[in-house]
C-alpha positions, 0 to 999 in steps of 0.5 A: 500500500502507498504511505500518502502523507500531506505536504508540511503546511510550513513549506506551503506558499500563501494561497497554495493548496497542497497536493494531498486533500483529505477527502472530508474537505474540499479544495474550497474549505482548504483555501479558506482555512489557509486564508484564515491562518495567514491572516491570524499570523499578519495580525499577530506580527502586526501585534508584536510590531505595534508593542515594539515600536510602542516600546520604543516610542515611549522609551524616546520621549522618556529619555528626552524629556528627561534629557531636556529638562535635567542637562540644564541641571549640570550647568549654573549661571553666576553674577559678576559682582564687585565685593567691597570688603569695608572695613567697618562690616569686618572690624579690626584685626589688631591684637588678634592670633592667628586663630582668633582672626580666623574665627573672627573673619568666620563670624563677618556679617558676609552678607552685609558684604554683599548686599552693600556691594549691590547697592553700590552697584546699582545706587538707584534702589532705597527702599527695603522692599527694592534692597531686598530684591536686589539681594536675591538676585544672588544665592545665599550660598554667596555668602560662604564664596565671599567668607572663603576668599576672606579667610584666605587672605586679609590683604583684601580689607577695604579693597574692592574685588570681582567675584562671581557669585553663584546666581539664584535659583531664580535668576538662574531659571530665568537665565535658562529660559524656563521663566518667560519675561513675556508674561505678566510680573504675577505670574512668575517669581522675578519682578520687573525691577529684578529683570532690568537689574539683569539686563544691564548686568548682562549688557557689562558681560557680568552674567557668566553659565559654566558647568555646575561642580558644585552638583556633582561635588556636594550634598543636599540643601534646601536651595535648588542652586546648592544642592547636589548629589555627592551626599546621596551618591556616597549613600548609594556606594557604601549601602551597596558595599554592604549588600554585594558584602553580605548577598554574594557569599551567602548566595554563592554558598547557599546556591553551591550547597542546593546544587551540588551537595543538598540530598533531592527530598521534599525540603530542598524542593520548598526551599527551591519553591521559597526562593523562587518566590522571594524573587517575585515578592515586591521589594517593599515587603523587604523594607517592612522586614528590614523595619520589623527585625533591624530596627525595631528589634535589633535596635540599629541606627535609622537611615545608616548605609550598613542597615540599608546594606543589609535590607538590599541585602535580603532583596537581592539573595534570591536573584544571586542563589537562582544565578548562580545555581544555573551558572553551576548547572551548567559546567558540564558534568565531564568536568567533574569525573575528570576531578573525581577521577584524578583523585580530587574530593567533592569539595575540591571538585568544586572550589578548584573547577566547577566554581572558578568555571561558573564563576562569569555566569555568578559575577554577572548575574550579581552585577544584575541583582547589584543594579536592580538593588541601586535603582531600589528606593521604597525598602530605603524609604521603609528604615528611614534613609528618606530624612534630610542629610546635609553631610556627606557620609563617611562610614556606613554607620552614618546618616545617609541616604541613596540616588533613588530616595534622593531623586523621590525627595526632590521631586516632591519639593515644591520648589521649581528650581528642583524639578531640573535637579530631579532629571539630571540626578536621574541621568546619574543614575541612569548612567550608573545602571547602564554602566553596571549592566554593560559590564554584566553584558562585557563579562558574559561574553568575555569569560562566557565558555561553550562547551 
């Protein structure tokens, strides 16, 4: 008898019908099935094309808005000014040591310095209301310019010099063109006077942008124009030195022992199936265990990188031991009867070939769980390190906080200078995360072995 078989329907063309017709069906019902599916497949490859040009295009206008309101954040706008240091507002050094001179010149009402100078500059304002304005042209932050340049050297008493102090936040939005002068003086927080006194500054060339290190070099403030993200970014590296520092032995060990060594029975299948969840738990309910065990029984210090670190730490474990447990897997089992067969132990086997051998696939699935833990924010929120800090931190016991809670409190601020402070920090972290996963991605295919 001859075997007839139907042509692969994979190899049929479009409107094609195959050669061999069952004989339930006519030629007419073929044609009209295979129309039906080359339709649904259309529609499904249209599907997938529509999400993934969605995809992009919301990934684009993110990535520009972001870009177009947080690159103004790198830059800063300063105020060409000529300080007067009088006499009279310093007072007398004589008789003084050098130490006691120091901290006089500190104590200086440095801001009289200023305000003084302005009025010199623009002789025209009198009343308090218009002194007051003119002062706010420049930041308050000024002050510690001119104190600086003070303590530096004495010589300076009752000369005038040209400083260029640090502009409002005010002026400098203004200046950046995200106030309009177009619309009515109501509407925006810099008058008419404030405009005209800028304008004939601007005319001298006494309006100066250049790059804003003071960004990038100093902490939190509550002035737009002297905050910056050293402080947090300080937080965010000892925090995550404290996780990599507790979640890589444990879960490398954890992930060695489940694979190679724990017997195959209903306890190392629960403990298998918890991992596996704890993975998909949402990274709050961490925060809450880190509030509950660290803090409220332990009794550790709030807002310190080390119980970050340690809450991070619990978040990232699973992504780790899962890593690492398919790195491990995948060393061929080759590798280990060759060791077993030259005399090696199991632990030797596996510290001396099947670790080093997974040990790319490990590292980059840490980098990867490392990355997720630098973007995280609400465990962060949950012990305290969402509190107002000035200082930048020196060890991790140290009041702190982190890029991502940095990033939530400034764009809850209600002031509007902060709203570019915002972006450009999320352009940090951004840099930092494709960083972080770019080496993860260099290392995989580096050190990646095809067996």
């Amino acid at each position: 008898m001859t075997d007839i078989t139907p042509n692969n329907s994979h190899n049929i063309p479009s409107g094609t019908v195959p050669d061999f017709i069952p004989p339930h069906r006519t030629e007419k019902q073929i044609k009209q099935r295979l129309k039906k599916r080359y339709r649904k497949e259309r529609i499904f490859k249209a599907v997938g094309l529509g999400g993934l040009i969605s995809g992009l295009l919301a990934l684009t206008v993110m990535v520009t808005s972001i870009l177009t309101t947080g690159l103004s954040g790198f830059t800063e706008s300063r105020l060409t000014i000529d300080v007067y240091m009088d006499p009279e507002i310093i007072g007398s050094l004589e008789g003084y040591s050098t130490e006691d001179r120091i901290d006089h010149l500190r104590q200086v009402n440095h801001r009289a310095l200023i305000r003084n100078s302005l009025r010199i500059k623009f002789p025209e304002v009198k009343s308090r209301r218009d002194i007051f304005a003119l002062q706010k042209l420049v930041s308050s932050g000024s002050r510690d310019e001119v104190r600086q340049k003070l303590m530096k050297s004495d010589d300076v008493i009752g000369t005038t010099i040209p400083m260029d102090l640090l502009a409002s936040s005010t002026v400098d939005m203004y200046l950046k063109g995200q106030i309009s002068r177009d619309v009515d003086q109501s509407e925006r927080k810099i008058s008419d006077k404030q405009l005209a006194w800028l304008d004939i500054m601007a005319s001298e060339g006494r309006i100066i942008k250049g790059f804003n290190w003071k960004f990038l070099s100093s902490g939190d403030s509550r002035e737009p124009e002297l905050a910056g993200i050293w402080g947090a970014a300080m937080g965010s590296f000892l925090t995550l030195l404290v996780t990599l520092a507790i979640a890589f032995p444990i879960g490398v060990s954890s992930a060695l022992y489940l694979e190679e060594f724990a017997p195959r029975n209903k306890w190392t299948d629960l403990i298998e199936i918890n991992i596996n969840n704890l993975a998909a738990v949402p990274s709050i309910i961490f925060g809450l265990l880190g509030l509950a065990i660290f803090l409220n029984v332990f009794n550790m210090p709030r807002s310190a990188p080390l119980v970050g670190g340690m809450t991070l730490a619990l978040m990232t474990l699973p992504t780790i031991i899962i890593s690492a447990r398919a790195a491990i897997r995948a060393v061929p089992p080759s590798i280990r009867d060759a060791a077993i067969g030259m005399g090696a132990s199991k632990i030797q086997t596996q510290f001396h070939h099947v670790l080093p051998l997974s040990m790319p696939g490990i590292m980059t699935g840490t980098i990867i769980g490392m990355a997720q833990a630098l973007g995280e924010t609400a465990p962060l929120l949950m012990i305290g390190m969402v509190a107002f800090i000035v200082d930048v931190p020196e060890g991790v016991m140290d009041a702190a906080t982190a890029l991502p809670v940095q990033i939530f409190l400034w764009a809850d601020s209600p002031e509007r200078g902060f709203m570019e402070k915002t972006s450009a920090a999320i352009i940090v972290l951004l840099i930092f995360l494709v960083l972080m996963n770019s080496l993860a991605i260099w290392m995989r295919h580096k050190f990646e072995k095809r067996w």
